[in-house]
N, C-alpha and C positions, 0 to 999 in steps of 0.2 A: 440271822444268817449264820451257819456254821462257821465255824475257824477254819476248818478244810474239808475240801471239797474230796469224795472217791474217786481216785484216778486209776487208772488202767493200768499203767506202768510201773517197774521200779526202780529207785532209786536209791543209789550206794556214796553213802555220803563221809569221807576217810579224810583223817585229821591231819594226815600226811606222814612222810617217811614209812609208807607202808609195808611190808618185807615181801621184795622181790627175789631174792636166792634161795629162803629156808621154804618152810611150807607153804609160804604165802597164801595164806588164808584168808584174807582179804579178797586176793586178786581169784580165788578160788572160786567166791562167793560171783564174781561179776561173771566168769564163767559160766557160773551155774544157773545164772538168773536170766542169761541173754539166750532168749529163742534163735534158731538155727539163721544166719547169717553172718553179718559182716563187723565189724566193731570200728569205729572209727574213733582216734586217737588224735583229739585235738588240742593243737599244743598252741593255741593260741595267747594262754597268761603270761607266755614268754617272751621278753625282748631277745634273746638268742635261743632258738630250739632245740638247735642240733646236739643231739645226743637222747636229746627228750625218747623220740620215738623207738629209736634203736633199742633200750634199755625195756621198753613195756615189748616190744615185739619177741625181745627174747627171753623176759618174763613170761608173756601169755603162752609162747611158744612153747615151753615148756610143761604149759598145762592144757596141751592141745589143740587151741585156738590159734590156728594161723592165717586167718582172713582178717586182717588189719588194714586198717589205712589212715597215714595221717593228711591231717587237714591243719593249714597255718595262715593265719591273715596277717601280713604285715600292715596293709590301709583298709578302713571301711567301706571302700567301694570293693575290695576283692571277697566280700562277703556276696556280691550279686552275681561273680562272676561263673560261668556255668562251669569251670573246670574243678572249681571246689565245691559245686552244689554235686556233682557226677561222681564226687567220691560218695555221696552216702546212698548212691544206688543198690539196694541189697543189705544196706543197713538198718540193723535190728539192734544197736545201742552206740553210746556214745563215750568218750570217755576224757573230760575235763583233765587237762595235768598242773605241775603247780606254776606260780609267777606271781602275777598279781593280778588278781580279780577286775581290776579296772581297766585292764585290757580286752576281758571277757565281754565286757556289760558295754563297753562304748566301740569296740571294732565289729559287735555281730547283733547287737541287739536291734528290734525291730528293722530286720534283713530277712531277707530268703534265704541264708544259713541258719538263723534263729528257726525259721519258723521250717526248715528241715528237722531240726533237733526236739521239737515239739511234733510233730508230728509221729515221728520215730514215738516221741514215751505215750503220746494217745492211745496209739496202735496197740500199748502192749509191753515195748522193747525197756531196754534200759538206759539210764540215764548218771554216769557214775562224775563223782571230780575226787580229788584229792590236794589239800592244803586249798591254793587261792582259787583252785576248781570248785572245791567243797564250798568254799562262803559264794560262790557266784550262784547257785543253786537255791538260795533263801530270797526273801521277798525283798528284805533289804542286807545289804554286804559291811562289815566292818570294813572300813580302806588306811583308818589310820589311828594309831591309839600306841599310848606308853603301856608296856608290856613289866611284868613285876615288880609293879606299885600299886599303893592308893590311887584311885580314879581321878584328875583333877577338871573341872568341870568341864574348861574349853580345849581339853585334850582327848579331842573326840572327830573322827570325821566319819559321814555313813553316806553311801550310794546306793541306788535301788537295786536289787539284781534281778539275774532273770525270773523270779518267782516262779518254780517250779513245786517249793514247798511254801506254802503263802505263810503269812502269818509270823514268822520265823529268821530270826536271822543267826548265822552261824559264824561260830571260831574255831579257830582250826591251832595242830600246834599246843592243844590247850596249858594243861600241867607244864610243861616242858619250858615254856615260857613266860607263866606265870600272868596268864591274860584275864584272869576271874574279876579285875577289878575294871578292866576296859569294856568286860561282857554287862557288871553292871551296870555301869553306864550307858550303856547300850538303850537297854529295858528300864532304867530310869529315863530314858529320854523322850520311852514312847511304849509305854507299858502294857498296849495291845497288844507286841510280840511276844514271842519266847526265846528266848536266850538257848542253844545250844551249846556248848561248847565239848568239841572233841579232842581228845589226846589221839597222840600220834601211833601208828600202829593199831590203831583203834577207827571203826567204822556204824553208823547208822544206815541199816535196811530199810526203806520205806514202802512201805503198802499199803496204798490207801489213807485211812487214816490212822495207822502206827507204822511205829518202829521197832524192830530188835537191833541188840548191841551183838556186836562180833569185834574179836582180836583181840591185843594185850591189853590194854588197859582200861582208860575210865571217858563216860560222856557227863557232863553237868547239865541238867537243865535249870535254869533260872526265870521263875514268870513273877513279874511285880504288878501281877494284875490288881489285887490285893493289898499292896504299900499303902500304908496308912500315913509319911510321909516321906516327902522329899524336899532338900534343897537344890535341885539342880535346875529349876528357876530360876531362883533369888541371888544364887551366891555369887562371888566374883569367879572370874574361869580359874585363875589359878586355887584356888578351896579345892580341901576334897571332898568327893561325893560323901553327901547323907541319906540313908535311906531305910526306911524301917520296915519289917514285915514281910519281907520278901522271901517267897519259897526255894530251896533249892533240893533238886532231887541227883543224886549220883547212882547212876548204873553202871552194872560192868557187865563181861559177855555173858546172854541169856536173857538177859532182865528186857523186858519190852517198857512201851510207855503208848499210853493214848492221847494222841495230838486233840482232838474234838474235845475229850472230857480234862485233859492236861493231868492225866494222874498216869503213875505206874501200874502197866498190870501183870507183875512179876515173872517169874522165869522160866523162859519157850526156848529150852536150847536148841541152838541152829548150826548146822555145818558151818565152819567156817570160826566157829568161836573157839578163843587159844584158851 
């Protein structure tokens, strides 16, 4: 069975703190990629939203698109309720903001808001997040991990997410907070995935089966499919991680990568790349 499957839609996957004042060329790219309708801006990863929406609508607004709407669930029954399924009437993408991912995956997953947002990327439309937007989009989500250390074994926590890109799970924030050692842990944990990790101001394009990089800085891929060892069995949780063998590939804007064959396949500059 393939690693991933061809899908219809795209999807914009931003590491966060993406630049909404200058050129925003991130926000340029979600623009550019969403077939003519509506965008909806859901700020669900947040326990307080306000402000969230205001800030993209006069971001997007500025790059033309002014058909917005946001969508907010406070409890998981407001995910059935018809007055937030009605917002994504004429919706042709979707737009994840930040918080925490574990809001995403347990207030809307398996709902008739999920399965509006799935339907939207079938079609075609797009499907974008940003920071804990961005990990809720992999098959499974990093939710907690010491950030600018060595990996220590039982400082790890991982949730499914909505699996939009299978296979894959993502970090966001990457350089910036120094998470390369909790990404490995990750893919030692469970080495049939791939490790993404994104910096900030920095975005993955997905089509199909790749990606290109857009914006300032850097994505890491890490696949331990290959790891010839690990202790992250055996060891006591406080150890740190051991592990050998393991790939890592860094791109920056232009460079694409092939998700199915897990290799780079060099540089396709794209609008949007700083």
């Amino acid at each position: 069975m393939s690693r991933v499957d061809a899908r219809p839609g795209t999807l914009i996957v931003i590491g966060g703190h993406e630049d909404k004042d200058g050129d925003k060329h991130i926000l340029q790219a979600i623009v550019d990629a969403l077939p003519p309708g509506r965008l909806v801006v859901a700020t669900i990863a947040s326990y307080e939203p306000e402000g969230y929406f205001d800030t993209y609508k006069q971001a997007f607004s500025g790059l033309g698109l002014t058909d917005l709407v946001e969508v907010y669930v406070e409890e998981r029954r407001e995910a059935s309720e018809p007055d937030k399924l009605s917002a994504f009437d004429g919706a042709t993408g979707v737009f994840f903001s930040g918080g925490d991912q574990l809001r995403i995956s347990s207030q809307m997953g398996d709902t008739p808001l999920e399965a509006r947002v799935r339907k939207i990327f079938a079609a075609g439309g797009v499907v974008a997040g940003t920071s804990a937007g961005a990990s809720a989009l992999g098959e499974t989500m990093l939710v907690r991990g010491a950030s600018a250390e060595s990996h220590r074994i039982g400082d790890l926590h991982l949730a499914p997410g909505l699996g939009l890109i299978p296979d894959v799970i993502i970090d966001q924030h990457f350089a910036e907070r120094g998470r390369i050692g909790r990404l490995l842990g990750a893919v030692a944990l469970n080495p049939r995935i791939l490790g993404i990790g994104i910096d900030e101001d920095t975005a993955i394009v997905v089509k199909g089966r790749s990606f290109d990089v857009i914006g300032a800085g850097a994505v890491y891929v890490l696949e331990a499919t290959d790891a010839t060892h690990s202790n992250i069995a055996e060891a006591q949780p406080e150890s740190a991680l051991s592990i050998f063998d393991v790939r890592l590939h860094v791109l920056s804007a232009g460079d694409g990568f092939d998700l199915g064959a897990r290799t780079p396949i060099g540089r396709r500059p794209l609008k949007g790349a700083a």
